[in-house]
C-alpha positions in Angstrom: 16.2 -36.3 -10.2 13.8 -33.4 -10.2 11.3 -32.8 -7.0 7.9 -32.0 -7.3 6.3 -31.0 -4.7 2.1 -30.5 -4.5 2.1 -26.7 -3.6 0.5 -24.3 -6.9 1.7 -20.7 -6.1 -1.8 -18.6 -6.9 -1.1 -15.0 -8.5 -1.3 -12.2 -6.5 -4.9 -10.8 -6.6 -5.0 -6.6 -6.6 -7.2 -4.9 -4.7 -8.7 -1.7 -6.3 -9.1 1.3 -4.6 -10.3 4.2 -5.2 -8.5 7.6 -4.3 -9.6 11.0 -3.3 -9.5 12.3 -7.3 -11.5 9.2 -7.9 -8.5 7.6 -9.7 -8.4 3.8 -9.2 -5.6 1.6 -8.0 -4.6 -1.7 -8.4 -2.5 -2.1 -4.8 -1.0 -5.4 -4.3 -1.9 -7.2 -0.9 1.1 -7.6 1.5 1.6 -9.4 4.8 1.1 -6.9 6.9 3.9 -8.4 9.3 6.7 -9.3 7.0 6.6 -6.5 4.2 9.0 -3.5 4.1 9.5 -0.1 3.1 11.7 1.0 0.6 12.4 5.1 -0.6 10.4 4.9 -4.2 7.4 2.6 -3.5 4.9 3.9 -2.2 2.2 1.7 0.9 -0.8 1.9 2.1 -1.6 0.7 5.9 -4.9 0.1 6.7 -7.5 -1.1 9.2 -10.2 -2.3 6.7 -11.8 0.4 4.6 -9.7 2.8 6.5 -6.3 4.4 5.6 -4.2 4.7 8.2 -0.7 5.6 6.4 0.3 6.4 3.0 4.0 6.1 2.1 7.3 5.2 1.5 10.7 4.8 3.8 11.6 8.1 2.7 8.5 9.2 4.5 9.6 7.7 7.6 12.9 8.8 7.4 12.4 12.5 6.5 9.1 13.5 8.5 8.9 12.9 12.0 4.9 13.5 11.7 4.9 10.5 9.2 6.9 8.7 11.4 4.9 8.8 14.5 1.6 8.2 12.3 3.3 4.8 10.8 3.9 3.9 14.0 0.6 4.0 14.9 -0.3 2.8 11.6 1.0 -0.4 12.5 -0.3 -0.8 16.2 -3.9 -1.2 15.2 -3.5 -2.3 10.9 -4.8 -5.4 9.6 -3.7 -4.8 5.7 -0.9 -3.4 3.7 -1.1 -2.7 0.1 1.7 -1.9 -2.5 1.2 1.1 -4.5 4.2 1.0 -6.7 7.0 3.1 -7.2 6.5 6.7 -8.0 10.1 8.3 -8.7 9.0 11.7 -9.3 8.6 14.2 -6.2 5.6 15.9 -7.3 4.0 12.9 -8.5 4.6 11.3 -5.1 3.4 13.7 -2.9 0.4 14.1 -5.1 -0.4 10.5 -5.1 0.2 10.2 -1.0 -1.9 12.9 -0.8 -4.6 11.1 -3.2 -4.3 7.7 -1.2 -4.8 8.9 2.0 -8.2 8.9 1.9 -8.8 6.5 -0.7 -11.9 3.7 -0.3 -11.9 0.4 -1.2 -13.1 0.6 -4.8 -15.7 -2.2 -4.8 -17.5 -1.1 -8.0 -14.6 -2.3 -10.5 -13.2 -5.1 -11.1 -9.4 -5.3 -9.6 -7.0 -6.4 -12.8 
């Protein structure tokens, strides 16, 4: 006999925000204490409007200066936010680069 159970998962609502170029991006909210890095998806820490990190686990494996910044990224964050995976090198860097001083993009509407 099937169990049903009272608890309606809600989709994930994007946030947009808004990068340096002025291109928007839907992120995707994380918990800021149980998400993790992988080498191809690039995150965003944050302590509200403010970016404190952009990057991926190759980051943090590869540059000690993006290291120690996660590091204290994460002492003083209260969000995470997916950015999605970016393959290309180039592309990457360019869209770290983009991201780190991105702004909470208040004037669209997140998809």
């Amino acid at each position: 006999m099937a169990r049903w159970n009272n608890v309606q998962e809600l989709p994930v609502r994007k946030a947009s925000w808004r990068g340096r170029s002025g291109r928007v991006y839907p992120l995707t909210p994380l918990s800021l204490r149980e998400f993790s890095l992988a080498d191809s998806q690039l995150h965003l820490v944050t302590l509200g409007p403010q970016v404190l990190w952009a990057g991926s686990a190759r980051d943090i494996v590869q540059d000690a200066q993006s290291r120690a910044r996660f590091r204290l990224a994460l002492d003083c964050a209260d969000r995470a936010y997916l950015a999605g995976e970016c393959p290309d090198e180039i592309d990457r860097l360019t869209m770290i680069w983009d991201l780190e001083g991105a702004q909470p993009a208040s004037d669209v509407a997140a998809a």
